[in-house]
PDB file of N, CA, C and O in Angstrom:
ATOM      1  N   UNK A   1     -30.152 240.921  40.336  1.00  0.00           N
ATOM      2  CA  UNK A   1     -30.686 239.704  40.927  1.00  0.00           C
ATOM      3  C   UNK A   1     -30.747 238.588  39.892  1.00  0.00           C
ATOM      4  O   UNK A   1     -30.689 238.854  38.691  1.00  0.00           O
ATOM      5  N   UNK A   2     -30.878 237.180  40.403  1.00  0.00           N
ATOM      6  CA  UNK A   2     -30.964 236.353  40.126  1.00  0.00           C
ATOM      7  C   UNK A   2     -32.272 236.088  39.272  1.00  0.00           C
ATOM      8  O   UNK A   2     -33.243 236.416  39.953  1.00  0.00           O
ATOM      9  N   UNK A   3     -32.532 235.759  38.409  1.00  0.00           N
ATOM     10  CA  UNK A   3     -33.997 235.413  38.026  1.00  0.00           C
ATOM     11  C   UNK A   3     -34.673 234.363  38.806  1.00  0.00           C
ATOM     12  O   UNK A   3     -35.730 234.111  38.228  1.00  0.00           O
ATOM     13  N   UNK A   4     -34.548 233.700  39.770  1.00  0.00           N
ATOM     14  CA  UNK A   4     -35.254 233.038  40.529  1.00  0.00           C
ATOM     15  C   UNK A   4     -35.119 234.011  42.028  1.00  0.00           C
ATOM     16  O   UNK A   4     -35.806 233.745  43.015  1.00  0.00           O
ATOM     17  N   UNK A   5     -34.497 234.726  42.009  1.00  0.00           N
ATOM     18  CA  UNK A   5     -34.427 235.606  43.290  1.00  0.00           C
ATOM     19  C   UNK A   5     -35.927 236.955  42.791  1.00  0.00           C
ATOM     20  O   UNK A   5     -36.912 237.381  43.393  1.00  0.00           O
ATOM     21  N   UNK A   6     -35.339 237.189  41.443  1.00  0.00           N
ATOM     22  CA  UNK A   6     -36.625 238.383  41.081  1.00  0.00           C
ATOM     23  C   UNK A   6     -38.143 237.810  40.801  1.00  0.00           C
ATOM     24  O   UNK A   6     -39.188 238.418  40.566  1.00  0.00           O
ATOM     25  N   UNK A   7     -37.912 236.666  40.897  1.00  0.00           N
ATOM     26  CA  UNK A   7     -39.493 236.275  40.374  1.00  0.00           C
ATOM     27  C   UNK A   7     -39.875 235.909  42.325  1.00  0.00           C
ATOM     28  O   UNK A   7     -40.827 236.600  42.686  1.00  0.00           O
ATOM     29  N   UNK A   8     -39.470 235.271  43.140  1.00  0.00           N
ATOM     30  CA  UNK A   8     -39.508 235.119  44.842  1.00  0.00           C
ATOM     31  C   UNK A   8     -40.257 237.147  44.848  1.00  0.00           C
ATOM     32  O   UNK A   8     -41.304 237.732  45.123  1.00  0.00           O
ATOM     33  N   UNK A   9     -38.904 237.460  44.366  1.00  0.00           N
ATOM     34  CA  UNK A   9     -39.184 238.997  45.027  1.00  0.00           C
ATOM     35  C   UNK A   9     -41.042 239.424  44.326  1.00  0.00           C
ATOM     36  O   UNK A   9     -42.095 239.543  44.952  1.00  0.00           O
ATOM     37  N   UNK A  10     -40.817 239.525  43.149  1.00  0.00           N
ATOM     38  CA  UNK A  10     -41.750 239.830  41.919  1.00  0.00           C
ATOM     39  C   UNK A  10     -43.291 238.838  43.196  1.00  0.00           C
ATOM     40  O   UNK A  10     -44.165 239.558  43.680  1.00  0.00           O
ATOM     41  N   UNK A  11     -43.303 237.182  43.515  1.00  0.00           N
ATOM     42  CA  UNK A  11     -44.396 237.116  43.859  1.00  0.00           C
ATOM     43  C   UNK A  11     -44.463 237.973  45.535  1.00  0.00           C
ATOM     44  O   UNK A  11     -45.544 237.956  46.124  1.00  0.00           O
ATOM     45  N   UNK A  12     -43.833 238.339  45.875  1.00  0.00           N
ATOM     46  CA  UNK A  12     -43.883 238.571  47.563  1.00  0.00           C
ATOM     47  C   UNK A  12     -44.433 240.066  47.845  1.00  0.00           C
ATOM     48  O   UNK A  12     -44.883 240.641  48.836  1.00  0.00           O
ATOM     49  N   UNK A  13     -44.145 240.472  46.299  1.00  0.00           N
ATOM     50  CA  UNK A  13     -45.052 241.529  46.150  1.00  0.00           C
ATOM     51  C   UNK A  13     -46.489 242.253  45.784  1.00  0.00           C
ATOM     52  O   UNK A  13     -46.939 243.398  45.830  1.00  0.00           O
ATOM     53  N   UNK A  14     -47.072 240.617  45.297  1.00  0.00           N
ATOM     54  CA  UNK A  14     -48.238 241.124  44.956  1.00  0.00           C
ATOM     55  C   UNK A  14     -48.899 240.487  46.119  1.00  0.00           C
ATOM     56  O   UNK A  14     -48.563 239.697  47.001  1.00  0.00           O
ATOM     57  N   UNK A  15     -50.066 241.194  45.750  1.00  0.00           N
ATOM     58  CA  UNK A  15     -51.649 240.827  47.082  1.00  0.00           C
ATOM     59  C   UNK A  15     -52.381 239.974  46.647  1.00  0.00           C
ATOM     60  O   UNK A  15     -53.261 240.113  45.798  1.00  0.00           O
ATOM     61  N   UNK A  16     -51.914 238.592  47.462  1.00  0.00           N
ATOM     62  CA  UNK A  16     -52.458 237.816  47.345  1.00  0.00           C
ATOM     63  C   UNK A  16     -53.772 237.345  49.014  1.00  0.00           C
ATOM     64  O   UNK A  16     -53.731 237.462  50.239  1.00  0.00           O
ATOM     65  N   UNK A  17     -54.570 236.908  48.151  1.00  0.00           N
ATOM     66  CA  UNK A  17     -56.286 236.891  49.292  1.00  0.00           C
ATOM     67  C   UNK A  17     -57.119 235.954  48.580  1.00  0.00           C
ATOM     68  O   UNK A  17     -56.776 235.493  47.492  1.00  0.00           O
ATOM     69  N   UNK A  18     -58.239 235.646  49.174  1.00  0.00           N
ATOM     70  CA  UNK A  18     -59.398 235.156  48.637  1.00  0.00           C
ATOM     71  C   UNK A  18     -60.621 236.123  48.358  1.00  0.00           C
ATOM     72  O   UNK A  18     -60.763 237.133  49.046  1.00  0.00           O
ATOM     73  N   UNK A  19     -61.473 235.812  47.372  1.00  0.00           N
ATOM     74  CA  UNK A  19     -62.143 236.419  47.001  1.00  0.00           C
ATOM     75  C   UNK A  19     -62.851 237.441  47.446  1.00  0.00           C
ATOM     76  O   UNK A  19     -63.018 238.534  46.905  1.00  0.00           O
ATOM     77  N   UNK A  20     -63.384 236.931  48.752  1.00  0.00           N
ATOM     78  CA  UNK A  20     -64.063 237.102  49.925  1.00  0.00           C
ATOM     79  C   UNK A  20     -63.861 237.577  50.968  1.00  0.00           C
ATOM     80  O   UNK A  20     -64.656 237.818  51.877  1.00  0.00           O
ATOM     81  N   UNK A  21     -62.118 237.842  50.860  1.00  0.00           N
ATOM     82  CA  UNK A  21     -61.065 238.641  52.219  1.00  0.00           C
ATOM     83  C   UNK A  21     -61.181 237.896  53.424  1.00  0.00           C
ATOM     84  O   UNK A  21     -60.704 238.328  54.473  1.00  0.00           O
ATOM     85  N   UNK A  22     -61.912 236.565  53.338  1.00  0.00           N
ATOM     86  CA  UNK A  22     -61.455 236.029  54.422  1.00  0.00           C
ATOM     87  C   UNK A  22     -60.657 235.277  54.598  1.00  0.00           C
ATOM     88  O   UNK A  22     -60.208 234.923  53.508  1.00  0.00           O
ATOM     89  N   UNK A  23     -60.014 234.615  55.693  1.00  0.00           N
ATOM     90  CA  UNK A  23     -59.115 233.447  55.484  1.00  0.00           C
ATOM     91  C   UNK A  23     -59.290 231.903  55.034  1.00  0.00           C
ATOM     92  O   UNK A  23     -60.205 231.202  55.466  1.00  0.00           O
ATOM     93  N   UNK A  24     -58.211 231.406  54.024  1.00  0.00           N
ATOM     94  CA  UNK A  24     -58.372 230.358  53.178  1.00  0.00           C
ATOM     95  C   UNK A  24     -58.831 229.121  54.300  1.00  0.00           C
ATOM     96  O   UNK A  24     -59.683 228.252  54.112  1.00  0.00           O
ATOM     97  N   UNK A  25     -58.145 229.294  55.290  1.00  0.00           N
ATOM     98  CA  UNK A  25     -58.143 228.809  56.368  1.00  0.00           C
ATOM     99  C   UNK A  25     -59.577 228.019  56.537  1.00  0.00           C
ATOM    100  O   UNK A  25     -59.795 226.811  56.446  1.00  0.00           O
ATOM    101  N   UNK A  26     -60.521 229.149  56.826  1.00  0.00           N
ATOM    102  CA  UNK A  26     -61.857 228.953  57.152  1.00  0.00           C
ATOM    103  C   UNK A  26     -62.906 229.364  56.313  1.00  0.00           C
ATOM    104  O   UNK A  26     -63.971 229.766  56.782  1.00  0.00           O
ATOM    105  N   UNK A  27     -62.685 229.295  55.098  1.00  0.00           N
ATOM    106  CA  UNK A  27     -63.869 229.259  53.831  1.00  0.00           C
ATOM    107  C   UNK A  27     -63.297 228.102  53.160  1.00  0.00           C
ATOM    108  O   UNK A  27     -64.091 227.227  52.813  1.00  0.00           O
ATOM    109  N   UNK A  28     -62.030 227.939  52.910  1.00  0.00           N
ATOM    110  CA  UNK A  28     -62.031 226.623  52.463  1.00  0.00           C
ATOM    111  C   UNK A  28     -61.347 227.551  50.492  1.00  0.00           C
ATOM    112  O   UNK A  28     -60.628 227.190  49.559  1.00  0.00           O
ATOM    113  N   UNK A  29     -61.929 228.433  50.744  1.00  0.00           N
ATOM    114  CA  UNK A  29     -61.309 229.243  49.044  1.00  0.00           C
ATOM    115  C   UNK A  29     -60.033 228.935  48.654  1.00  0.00           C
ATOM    116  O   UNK A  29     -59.128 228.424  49.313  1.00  0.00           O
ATOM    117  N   UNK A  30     -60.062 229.450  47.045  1.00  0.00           N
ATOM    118  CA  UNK A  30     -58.383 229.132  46.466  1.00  0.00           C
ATOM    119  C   UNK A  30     -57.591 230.576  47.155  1.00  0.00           C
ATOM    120  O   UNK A  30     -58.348 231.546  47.182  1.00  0.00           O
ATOM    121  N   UNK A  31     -56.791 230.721  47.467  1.00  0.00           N
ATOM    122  CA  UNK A  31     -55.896 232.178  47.582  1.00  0.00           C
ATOM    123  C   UNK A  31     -54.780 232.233  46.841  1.00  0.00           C
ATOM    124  O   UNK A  31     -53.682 231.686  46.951  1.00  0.00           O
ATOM    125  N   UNK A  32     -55.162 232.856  46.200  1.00  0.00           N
ATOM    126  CA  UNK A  32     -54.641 233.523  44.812  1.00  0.00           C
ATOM    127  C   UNK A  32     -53.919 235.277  44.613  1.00  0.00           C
ATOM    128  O   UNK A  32     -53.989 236.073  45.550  1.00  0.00           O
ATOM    129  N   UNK A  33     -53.497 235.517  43.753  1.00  0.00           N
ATOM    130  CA  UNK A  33     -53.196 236.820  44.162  1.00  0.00           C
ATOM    131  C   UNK A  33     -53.925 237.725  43.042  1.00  0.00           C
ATOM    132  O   UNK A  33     -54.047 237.445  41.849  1.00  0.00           O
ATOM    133  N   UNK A  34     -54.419 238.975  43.773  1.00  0.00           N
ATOM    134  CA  UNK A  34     -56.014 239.731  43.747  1.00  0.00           C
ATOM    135  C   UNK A  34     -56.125 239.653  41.752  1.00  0.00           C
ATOM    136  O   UNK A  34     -57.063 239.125  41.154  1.00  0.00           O
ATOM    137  N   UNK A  35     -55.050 240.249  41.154  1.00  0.00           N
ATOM    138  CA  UNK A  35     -55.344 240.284  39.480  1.00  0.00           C
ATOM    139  C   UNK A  35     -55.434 238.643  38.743  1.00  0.00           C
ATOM    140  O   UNK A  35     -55.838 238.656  37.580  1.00  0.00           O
ATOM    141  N   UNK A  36     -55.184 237.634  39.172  1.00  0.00           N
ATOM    142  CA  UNK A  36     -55.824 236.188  38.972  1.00  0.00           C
ATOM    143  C   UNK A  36     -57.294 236.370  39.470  1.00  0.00           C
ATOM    144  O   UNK A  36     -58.129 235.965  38.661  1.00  0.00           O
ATOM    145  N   UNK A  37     -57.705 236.806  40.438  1.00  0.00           N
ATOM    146  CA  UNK A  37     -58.621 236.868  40.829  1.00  0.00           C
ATOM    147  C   UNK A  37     -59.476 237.304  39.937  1.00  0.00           C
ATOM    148  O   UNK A  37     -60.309 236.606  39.357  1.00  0.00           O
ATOM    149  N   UNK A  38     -59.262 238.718  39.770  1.00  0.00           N
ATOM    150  CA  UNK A  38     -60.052 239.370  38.632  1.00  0.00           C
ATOM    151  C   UNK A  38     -60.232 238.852  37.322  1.00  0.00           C
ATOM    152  O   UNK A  38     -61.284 239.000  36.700  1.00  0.00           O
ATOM    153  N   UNK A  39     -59.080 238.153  36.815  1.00  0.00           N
ATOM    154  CA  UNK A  39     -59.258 237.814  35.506  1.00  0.00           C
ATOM    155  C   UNK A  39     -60.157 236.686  35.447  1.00  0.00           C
ATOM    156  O   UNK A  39     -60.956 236.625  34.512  1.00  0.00           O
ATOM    157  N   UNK A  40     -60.120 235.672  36.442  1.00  0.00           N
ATOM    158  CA  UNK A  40     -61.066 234.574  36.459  1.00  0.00           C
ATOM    159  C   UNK A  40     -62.210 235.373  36.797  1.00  0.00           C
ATOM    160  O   UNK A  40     -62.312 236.426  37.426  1.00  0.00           O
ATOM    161  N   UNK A  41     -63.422 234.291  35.978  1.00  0.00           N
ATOM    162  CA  UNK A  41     -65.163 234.260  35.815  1.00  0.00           C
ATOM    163  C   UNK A  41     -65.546 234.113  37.127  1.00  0.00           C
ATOM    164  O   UNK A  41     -64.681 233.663  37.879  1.00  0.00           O
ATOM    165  N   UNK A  42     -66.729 234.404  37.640  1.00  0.00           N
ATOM    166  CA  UNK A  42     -67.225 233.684  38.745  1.00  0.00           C
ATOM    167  C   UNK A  42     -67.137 232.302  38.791  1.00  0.00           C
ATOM    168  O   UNK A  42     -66.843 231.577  39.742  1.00  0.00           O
ATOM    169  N   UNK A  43     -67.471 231.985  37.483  1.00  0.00           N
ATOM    170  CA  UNK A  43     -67.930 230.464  37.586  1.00  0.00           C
ATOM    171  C   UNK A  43     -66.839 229.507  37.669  1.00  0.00           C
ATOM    172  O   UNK A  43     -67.143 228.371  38.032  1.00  0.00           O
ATOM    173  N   UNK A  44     -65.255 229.836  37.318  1.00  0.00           N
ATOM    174  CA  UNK A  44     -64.473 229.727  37.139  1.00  0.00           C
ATOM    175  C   UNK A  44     -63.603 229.794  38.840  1.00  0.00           C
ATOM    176  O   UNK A  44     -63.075 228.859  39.441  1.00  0.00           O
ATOM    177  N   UNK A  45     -63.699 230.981  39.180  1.00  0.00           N
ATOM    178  CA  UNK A  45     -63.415 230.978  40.651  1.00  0.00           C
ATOM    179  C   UNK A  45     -64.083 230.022  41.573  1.00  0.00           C
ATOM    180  O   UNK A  45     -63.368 229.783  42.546  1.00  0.00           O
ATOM    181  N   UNK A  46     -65.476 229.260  41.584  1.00  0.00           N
ATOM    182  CA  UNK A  46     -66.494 228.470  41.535  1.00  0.00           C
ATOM    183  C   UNK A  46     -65.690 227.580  41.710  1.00  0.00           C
ATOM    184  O   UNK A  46     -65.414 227.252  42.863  1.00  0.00           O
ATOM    185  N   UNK A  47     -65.108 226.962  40.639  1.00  0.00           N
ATOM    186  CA  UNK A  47     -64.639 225.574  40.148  1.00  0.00           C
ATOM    187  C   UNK A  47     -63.490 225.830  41.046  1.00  0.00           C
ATOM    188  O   UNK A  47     -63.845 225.851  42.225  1.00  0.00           O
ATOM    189  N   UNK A  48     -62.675 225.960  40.928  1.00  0.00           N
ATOM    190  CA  UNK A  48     -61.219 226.307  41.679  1.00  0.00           C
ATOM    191  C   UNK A  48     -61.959 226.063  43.651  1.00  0.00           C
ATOM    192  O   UNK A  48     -61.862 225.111  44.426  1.00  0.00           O
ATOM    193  N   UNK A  49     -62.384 226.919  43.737  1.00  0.00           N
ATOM    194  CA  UNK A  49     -62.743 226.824  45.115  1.00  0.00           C
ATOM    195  C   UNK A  49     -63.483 225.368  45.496  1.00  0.00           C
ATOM    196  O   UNK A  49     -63.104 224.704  46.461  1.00  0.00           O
ATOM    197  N   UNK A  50     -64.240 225.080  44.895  1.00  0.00           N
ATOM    198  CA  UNK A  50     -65.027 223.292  44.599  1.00  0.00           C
ATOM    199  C   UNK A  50     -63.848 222.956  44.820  1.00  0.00           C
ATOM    200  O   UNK A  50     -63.502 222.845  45.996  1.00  0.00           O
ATOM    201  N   UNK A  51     -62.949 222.712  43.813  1.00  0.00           N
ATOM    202  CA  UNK A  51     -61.652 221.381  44.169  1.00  0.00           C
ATOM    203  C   UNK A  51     -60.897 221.598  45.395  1.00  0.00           C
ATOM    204  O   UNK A  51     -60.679 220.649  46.149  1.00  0.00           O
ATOM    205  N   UNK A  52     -60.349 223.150  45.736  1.00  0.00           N
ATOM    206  CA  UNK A  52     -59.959 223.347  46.794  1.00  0.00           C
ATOM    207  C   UNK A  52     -60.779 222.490  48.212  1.00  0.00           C
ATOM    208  O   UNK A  52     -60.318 221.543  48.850  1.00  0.00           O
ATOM    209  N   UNK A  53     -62.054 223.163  48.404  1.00  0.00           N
ATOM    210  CA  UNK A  53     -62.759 222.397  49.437  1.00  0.00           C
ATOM    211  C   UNK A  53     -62.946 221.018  49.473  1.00  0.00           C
ATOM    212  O   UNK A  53     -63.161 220.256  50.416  1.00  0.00           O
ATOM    213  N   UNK A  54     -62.820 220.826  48.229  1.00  0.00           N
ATOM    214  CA  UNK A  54     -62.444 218.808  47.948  1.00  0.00           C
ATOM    215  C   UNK A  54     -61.419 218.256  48.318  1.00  0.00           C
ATOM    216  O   UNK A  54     -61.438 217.229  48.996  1.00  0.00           O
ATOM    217  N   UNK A  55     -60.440 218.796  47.965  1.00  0.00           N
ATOM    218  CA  UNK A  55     -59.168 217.872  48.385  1.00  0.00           C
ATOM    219  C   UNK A  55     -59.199 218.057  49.925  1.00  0.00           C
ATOM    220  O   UNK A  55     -58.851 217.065  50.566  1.00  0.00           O
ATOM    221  N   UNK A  56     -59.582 219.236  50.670  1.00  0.00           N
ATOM    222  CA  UNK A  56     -59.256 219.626  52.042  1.00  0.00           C
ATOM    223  C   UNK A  56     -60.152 218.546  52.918  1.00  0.00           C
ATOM    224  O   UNK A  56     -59.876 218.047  54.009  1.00  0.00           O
ATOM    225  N   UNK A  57     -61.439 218.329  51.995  1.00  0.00           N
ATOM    226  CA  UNK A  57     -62.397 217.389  53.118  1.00  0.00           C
ATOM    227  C   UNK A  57     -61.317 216.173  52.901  1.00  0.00           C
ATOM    228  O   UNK A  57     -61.093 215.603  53.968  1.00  0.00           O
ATOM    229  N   UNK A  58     -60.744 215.748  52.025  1.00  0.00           N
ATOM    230  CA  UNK A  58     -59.999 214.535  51.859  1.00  0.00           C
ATOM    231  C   UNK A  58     -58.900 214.694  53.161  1.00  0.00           C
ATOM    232  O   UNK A  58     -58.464 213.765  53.840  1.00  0.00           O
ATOM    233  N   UNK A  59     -58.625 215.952  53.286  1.00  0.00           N
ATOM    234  CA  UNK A  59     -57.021 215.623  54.401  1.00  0.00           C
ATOM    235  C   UNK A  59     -55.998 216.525  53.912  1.00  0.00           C
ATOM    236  O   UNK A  59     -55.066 216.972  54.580  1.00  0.00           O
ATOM    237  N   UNK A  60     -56.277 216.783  52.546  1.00  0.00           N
ATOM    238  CA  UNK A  60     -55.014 217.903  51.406  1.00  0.00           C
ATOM    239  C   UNK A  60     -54.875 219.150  52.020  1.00  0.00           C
ATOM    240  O   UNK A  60     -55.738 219.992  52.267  1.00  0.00           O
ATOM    241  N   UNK A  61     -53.687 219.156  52.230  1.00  0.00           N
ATOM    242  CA  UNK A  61     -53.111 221.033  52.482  1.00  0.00           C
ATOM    243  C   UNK A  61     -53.443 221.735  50.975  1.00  0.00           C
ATOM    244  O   UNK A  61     -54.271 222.623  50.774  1.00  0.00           O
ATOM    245  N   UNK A  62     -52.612 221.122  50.026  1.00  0.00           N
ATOM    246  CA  UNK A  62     -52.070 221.421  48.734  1.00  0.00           C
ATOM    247  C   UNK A  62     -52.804 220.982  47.958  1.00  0.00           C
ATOM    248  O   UNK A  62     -52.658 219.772  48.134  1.00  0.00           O
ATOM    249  N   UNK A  63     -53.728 221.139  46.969  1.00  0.00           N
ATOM    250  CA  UNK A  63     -54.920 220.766  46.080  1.00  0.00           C
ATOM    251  C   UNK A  63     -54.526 221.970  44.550  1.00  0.00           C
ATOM    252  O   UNK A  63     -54.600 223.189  44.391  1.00  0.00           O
ATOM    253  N   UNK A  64     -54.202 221.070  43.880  1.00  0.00           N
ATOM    254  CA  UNK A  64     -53.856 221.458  42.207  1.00  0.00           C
ATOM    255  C   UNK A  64     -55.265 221.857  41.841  1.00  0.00           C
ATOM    256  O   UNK A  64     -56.320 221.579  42.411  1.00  0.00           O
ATOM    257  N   UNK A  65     -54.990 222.720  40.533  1.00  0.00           N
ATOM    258  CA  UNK A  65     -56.539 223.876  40.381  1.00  0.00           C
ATOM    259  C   UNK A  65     -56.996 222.602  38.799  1.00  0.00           C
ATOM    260  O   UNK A  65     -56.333 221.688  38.308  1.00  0.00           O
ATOM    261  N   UNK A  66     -57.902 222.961  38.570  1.00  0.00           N
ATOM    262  CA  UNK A  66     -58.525 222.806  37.360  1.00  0.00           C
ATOM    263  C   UNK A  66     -57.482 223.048  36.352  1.00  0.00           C
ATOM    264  O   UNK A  66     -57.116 224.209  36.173  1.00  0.00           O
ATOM    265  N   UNK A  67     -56.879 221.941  35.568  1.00  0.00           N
ATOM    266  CA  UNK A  67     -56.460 222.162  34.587  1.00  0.00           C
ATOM    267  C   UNK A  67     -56.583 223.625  33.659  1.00  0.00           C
ATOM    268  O   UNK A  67     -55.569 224.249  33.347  1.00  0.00           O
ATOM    269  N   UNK A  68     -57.945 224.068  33.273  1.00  0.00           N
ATOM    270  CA  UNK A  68     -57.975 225.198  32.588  1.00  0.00           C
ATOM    271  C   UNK A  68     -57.583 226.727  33.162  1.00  0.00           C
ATOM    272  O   UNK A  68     -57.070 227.603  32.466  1.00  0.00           O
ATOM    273  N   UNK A  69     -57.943 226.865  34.622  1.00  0.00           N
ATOM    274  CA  UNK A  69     -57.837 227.634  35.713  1.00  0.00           C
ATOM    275  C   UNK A  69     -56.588 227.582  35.831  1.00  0.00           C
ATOM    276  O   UNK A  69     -56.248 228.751  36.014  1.00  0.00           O
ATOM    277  N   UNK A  70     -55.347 226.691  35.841  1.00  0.00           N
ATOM    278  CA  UNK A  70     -54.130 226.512  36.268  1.00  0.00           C
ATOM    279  C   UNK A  70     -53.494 227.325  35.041  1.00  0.00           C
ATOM    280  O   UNK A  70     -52.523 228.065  35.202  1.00  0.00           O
ATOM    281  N   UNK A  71     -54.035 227.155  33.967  1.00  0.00           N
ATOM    282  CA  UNK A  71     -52.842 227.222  33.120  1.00  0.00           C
ATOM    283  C   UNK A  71     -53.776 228.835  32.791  1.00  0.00           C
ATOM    284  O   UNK A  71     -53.126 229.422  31.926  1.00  0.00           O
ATOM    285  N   UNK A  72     -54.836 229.555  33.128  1.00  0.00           N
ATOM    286  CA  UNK A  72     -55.359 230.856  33.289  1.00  0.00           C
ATOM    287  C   UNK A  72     -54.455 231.869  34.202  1.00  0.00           C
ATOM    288  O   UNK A  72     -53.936 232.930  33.852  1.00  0.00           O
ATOM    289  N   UNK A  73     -54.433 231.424  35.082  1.00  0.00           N
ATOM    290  CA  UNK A  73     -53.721 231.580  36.441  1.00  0.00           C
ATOM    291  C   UNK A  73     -52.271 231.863  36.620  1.00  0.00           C
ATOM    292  O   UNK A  73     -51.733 232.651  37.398  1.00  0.00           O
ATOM    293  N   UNK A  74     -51.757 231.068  35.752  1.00  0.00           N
ATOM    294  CA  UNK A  74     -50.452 230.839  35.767  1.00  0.00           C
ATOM    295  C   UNK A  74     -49.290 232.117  35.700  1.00  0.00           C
ATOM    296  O   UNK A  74     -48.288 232.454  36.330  1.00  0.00           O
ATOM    297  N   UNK A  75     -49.900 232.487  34.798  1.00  0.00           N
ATOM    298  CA  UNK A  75     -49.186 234.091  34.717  1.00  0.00           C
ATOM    299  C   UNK A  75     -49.095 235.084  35.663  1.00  0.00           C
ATOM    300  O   UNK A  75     -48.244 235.967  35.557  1.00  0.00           O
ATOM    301  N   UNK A  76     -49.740 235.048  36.420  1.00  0.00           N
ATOM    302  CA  UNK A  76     -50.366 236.124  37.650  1.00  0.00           C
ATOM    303  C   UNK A  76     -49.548 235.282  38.700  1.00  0.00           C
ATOM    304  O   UNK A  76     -49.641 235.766  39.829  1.00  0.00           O
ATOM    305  N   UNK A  77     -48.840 234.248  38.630  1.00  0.00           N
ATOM    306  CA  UNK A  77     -48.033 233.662  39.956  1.00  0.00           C
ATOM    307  C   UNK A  77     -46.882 233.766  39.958  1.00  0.00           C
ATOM    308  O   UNK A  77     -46.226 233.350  40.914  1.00  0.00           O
TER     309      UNK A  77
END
């Protein structure tokens, strides 16, 4: 495979959810996939979910994480 075909494949395989197992939909949470999850703090998951529910009251589908969280995160995507 392609390296942009194995990394598609590589994310489609992990379990990705919100913290909380419910839908992003209707908590408003970041959904992430479960070992980002873990590696982030509470307080940290906190922050991420804050901006998430921020941009969404604005109208945003798509809401960018916390600079520090993003580049935490990043690996696990």
């Amino acid at each position: 495979m392609k390296p942009p075909q194995q990394s598609l494949k590589d994310w489609t395989s992990q379990k990705w959810r919100t913290k909380s197992g419910k839908p992003s939909s209707k908590t408003g949470e970041r959904y992430l996939p479960e070992n980002a999850i873990k590696a982030l703090s509470p307080a940290e998951y906190a922050a991420t979910t804050r901006a998430k529910r921020a941009g969404k009251a604005k109208g945003k589908q798509f809401v960018a994480q916390p600079k520090n969280i993003a580049k935490k995160t990043a690996g696990y995507r």
